[in-house]
N, C-alpha and C positions, 0 to 999 in steps of 0.2 A: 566262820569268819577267817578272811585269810590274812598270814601274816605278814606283817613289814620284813622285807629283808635288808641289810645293814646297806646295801647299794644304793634300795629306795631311799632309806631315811639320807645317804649320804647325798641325794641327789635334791634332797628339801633343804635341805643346807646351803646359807650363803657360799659358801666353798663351793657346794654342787654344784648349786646354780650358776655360778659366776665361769665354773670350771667345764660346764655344757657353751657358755657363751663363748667364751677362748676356742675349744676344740671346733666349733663352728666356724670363728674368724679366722683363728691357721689351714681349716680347708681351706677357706676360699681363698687365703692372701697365698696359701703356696701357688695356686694357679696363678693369680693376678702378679704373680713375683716374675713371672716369665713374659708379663705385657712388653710390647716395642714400647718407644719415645712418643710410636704417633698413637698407641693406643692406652698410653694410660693419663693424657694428651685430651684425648675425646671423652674417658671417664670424669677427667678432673672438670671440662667445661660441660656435662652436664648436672655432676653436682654443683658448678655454679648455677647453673639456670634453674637448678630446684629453689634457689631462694632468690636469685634475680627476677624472675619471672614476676610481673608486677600484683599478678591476682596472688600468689605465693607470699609475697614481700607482705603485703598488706595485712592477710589472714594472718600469718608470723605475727606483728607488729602487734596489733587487736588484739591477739590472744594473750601475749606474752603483758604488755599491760593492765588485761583483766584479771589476769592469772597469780599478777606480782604485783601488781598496784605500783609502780618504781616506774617509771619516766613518763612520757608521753607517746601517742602513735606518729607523729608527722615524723618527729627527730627518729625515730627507730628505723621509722622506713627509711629515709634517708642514711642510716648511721648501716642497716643490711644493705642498701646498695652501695654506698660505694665503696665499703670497706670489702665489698667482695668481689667487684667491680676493679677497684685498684690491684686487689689480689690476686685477681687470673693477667692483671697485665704484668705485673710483677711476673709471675709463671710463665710467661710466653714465651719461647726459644728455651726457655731454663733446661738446663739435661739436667734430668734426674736417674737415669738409670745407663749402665755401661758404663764405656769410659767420658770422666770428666776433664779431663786435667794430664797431659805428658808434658814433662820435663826432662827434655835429652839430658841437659848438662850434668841432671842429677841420675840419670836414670830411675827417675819414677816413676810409675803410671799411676795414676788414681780411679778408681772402680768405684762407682754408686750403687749400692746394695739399701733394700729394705732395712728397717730395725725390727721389724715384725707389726707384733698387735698392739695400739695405742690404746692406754688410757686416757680420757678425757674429762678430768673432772672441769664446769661449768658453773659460773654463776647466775643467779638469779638477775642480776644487771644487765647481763646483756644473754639473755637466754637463746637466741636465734644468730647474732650476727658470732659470738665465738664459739660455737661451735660447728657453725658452717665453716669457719678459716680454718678449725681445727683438721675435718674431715678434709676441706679440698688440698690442705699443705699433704695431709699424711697421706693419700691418695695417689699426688703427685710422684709420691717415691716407693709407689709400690707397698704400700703397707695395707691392713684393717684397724680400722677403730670402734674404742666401744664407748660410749658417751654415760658418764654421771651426772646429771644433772639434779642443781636445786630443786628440794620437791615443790616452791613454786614455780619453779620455771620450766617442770617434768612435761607438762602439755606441748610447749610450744617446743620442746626437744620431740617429744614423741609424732608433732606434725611437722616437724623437719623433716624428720628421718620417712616419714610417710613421703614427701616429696619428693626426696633424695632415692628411695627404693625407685621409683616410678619412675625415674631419670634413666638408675642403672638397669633397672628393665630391657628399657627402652633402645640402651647401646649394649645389650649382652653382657652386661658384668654381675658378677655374685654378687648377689644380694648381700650375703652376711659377711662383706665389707664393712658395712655400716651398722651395727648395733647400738640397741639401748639399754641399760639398766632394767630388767621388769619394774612394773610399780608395784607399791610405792620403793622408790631407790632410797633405799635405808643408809646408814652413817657406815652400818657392817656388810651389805652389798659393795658399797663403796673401797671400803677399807681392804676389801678380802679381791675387786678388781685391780686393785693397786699395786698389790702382791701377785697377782700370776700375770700379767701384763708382761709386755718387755719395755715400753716406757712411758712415765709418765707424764703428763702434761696438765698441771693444775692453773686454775686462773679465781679469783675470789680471794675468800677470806685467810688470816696468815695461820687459824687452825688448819683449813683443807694443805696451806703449800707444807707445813711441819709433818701433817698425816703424809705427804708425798713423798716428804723425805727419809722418814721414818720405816716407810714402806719395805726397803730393802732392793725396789725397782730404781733402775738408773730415771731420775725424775728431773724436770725442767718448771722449775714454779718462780714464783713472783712475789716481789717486797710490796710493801706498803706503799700506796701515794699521799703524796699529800704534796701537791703543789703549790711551790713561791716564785714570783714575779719580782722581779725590780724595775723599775721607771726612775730611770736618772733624769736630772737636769736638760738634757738636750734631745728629749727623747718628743715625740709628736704625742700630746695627748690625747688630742682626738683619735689618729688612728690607735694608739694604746689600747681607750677605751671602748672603743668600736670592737676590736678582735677580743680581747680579756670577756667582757660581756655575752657575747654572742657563742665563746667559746665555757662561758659559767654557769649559761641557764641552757644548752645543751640538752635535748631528754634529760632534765630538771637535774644536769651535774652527777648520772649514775657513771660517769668513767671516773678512772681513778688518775685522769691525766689533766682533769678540770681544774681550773685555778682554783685555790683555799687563800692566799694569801698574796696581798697588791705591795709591795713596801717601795715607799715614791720617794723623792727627794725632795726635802723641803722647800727648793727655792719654785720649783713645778707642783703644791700638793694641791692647794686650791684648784689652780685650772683642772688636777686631773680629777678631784671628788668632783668640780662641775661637769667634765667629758662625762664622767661615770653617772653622773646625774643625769644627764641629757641621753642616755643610752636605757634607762628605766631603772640606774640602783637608787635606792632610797638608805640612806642613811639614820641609824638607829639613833636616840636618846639612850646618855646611859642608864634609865630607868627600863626602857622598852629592852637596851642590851642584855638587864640582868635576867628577866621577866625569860627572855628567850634562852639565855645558859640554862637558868634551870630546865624547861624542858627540853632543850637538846640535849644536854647532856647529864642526865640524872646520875648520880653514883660518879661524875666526874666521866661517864662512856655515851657515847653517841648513840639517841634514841633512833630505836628502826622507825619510830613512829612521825623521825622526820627526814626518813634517808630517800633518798630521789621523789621526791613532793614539789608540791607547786609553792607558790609563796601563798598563796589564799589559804594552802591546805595550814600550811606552818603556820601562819600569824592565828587560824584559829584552833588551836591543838596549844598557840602559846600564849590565848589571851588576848594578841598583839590586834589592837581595833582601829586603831588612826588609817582612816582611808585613803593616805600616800601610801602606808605600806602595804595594806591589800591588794592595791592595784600595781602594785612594784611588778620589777620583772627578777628582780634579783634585791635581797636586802644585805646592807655591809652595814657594819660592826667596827669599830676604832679599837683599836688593841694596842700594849707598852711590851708585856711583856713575851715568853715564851715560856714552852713545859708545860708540865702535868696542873698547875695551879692556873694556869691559863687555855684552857678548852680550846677557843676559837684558834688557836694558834695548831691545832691541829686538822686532820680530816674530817669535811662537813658533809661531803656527799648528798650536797643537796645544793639550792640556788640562794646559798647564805657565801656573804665574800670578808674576808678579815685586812682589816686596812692600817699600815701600820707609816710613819712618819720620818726619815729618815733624814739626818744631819748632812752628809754626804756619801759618795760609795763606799768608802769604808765600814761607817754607821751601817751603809743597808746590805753591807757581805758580813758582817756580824752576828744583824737580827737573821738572816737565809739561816746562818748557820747554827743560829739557838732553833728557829723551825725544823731543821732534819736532824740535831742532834734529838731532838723530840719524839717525831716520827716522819718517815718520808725520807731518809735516807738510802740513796740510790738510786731514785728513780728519776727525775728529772728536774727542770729548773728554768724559768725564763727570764729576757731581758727586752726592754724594749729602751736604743741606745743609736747614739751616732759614733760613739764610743769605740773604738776594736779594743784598748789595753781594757775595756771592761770584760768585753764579751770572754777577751782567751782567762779573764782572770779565772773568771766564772769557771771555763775548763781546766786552767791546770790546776787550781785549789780548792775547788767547791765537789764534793763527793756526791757527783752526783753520772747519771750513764748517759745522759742527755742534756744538751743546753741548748731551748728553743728562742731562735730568734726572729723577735718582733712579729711573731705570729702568734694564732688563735690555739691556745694547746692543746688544748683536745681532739682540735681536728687534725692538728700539727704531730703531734708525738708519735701517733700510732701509723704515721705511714700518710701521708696526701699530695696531691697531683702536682703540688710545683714544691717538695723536696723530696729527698733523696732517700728517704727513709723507707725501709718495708711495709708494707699496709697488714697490720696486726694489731691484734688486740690483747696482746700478751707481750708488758715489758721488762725483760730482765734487768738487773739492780745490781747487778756484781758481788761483789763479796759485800759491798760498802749496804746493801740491801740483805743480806745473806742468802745468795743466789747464786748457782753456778754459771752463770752468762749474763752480758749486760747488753747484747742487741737485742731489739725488738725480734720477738719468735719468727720464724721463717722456717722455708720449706727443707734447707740445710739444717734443722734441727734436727727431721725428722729422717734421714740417711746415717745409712753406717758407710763409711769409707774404708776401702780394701785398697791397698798398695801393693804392685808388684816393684820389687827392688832389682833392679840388673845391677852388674857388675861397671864401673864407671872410671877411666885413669885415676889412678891413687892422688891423694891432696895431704899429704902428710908434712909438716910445716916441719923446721930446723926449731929444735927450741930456743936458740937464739930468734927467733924471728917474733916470737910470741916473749919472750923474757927480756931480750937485747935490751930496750929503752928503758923497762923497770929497773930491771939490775945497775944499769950504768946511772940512774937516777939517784937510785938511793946505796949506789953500792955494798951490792952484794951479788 
């Protein structure tokens, strides 16, 4: 019998394994490190078309809701094309590699450099569409990535990456650009890619973004959602409730940029419960309300057992048998207060909406503000207003890294065709989130910048010139 040598056994090893995967992705990405503009250009629009491709999109879609049981196929398909679709337009002319950026006046040049090998840890919510944006951002800049995915969501990564091979095939590029975790990708595969990586990129739950931090790898992760809407006085409730709606029952509210909470102004509340009625929300009794706390949120935490579900699935998982709410497209909930003693006041992740009453603006920058002191701070916030001193209030005093106006938020936040925003599926939160960035992820995350410094006429100021007015102010 022959024996194990301490190599083998090192090479059975999460460590091993993870550190076989590395050594494979820095062969290829040193080569890929030397691609032109126009060739890593041609890499990045093929691995778009591994998942645009519509017989691609679809299989993705299918699989990823048989596999996770969490949203539906139409919206998925939808939610893989265009957020990847918006995201090679996004890319188009972008320089990613050489020079980006000269500044005579300062003598700067700016150099786009690789960061190396991405880690990619992925959630089960959206198991196809973030981590296609992952691969094609990190791609765009010359790097390799290696993908963790939830082990529900392990299938529909491992038939990405099948597609994605077969793209780079097809244009000449190393394969082992794009890896995956072996299965099953354990909590310690993960944890041990986090650590030899050069960065990370977490998207899901705020264990996986703390593991990223914790890591030791320079990592880029994401707060908590939980989104609030305000609807003033002057605000159209039809269109309110039209986008709010359409934007809450989404693949059944698995983004974490989907409305949790409507808070209206009292002298508009009526017409706007009616808009929301005429849109498919059904409004609870407070008997049906309680009937459904309990099983959402058992122990006072959000059951998986109602997280991106239909409403047929929910009402019967909570009892709830009145056939308005069966047939609902979304059910809402009447809430006073905020915090921990009030559940619905936080993240539902699912097609349940929390509706709260509001005196006037102030009243409803208040209650915002008991919802993210809660959870959900830093991430984002809407308005729907004829208002401006509401909207800027919203930005300069509400802690939050987004303030989406009079749009659909979900499809709004993360990047869509008539605003301005990157198309991503990963929102940063700022410190106010505890996160080191608060734009939506982009392909500039994933570049290191190299400066050459020249020599520049000297700017060296009198310190009178910088002290003068103070000093003569307060004399000294």
């Amino acid at each position: 019998m022959a024996l194990t040598t301490d190599s083998t056994k090192e090479s059975n090893t999460a460590k091993g394994i993870v550190a076989t995967l590395i050594r494979l992705a820095r062969a290829a990405q040193k080569d890929y490190a030397r691609y032109t503009q126009q060739q890593l250009d041609e890499v990045v629009t093929a691995a778009g078309w591994a998942i645009m491709n519509p017989e691609h999109n679809q299989a993705l879609a299918e699989l990823a809701v048989k596999d996770t049981g969490l949203g539906n196929v139409a919206d998925k398909v939808t939610k893989n094309h265009r957020k990847t679709l918006g995201l090679l337009r996004d890319l188009q002319g972008a320089i990613s590699t050489g020079v980006i950026a000269e500044y005579p006046e300062t003598g700067i040049t700016e150099i786009a450099r690789p960061v190396g090998v991405v880690a990619a840890v992925v959630p089960s919510t959206n198991p196809g569409a973030t981590p296609a944006n992952n691969i094609i951002n990190a791609l765009k800049c010359g790097n390799a990535i290696i993908l963790s995915p939830s082990p529900k969501g392990y299938s529909t990564a491992a038939l990405l990456l099948e597609f994605i091979h077969a793209e780079l095939q097809r244009v000449g590029a190393p394969l082992d650009l794009v890896q995956l975790l072996p299965h099953p990708a354990t909590k310690e595969l993960s944890t041990e890619l986090m650590k030899q990586a050069d960065l990370v990129v977490v998207t899901g739950s705020q264990n996986n973004v703390r593991a990223a931090y914790s890591s030791g790898t320079p990592a880029l992760g994401v707060g908590a959602g939980n989104v609030a809407v305000i609807v003033d006085d002057s605000a159209d409730c039809a269109d309110a409730a039209r986008k709010i709606m359409r934007s809450k029952i989404f693949d059944n509210a698995t983004s974490c940029s989907s409305e949790n909470s409507v808070i209206v102004h009292d002298k508009v509340y009526d017409a706007m419960l009616a808009a929301l009625a005429k849109e498919g929300g059904v409004l609870l009794t407070p008997a049906e309300k309680a009937m459904l706390q309990k099983t959402m949120f058992p122990g006072g935490r959000l059951s998986p057992a109602i997280t991106a579900q239909s409403v047929s699935r929910i009402c019967a998982v909570a009892g709830l048998t009145r056939p308005e709410l069966v047939n609902a497209q979304c059910l809402m909930v009447e809430e006073t207060g905020t915090g921990h003693d009030y559940p619905f006041s936080g993240e539902k992740l699912s097609p349940v909406l929390t509706v709260y009453r509001a005196e006037d603006f102030d009243h409803a920058f208040n209650i915002m503000r008991g919802i993210y002191d809660y959870m959900g701070n830093g991430h984002s916030c809407g308005i729907y207003t004829e208002d401006e001193s509401h909207i800027r209030r919203l930005g300069h005093e509400m802690t939050v890294c987004r303030v989406i106006v009079k749009q659909a938020h979900a499809i709004a936040n993360g990047g869509s065709f008539d605003n301005g925003l990157p198309f991503s599926l990963t929102m940063g939160c700022g410190t106010w989130g505890g996160n080191s960035f608060s734009d939506n992820l982009n392909y500039r995350h994933f570049m290191n910048i190299t400066r050459i410094v020249r020599v520049i006429p000297p700017r060296e100021p009198a310190p009178d010139e910088i002290f003068g007015a103070y000093r003569k102010k307060y004399g000294v």
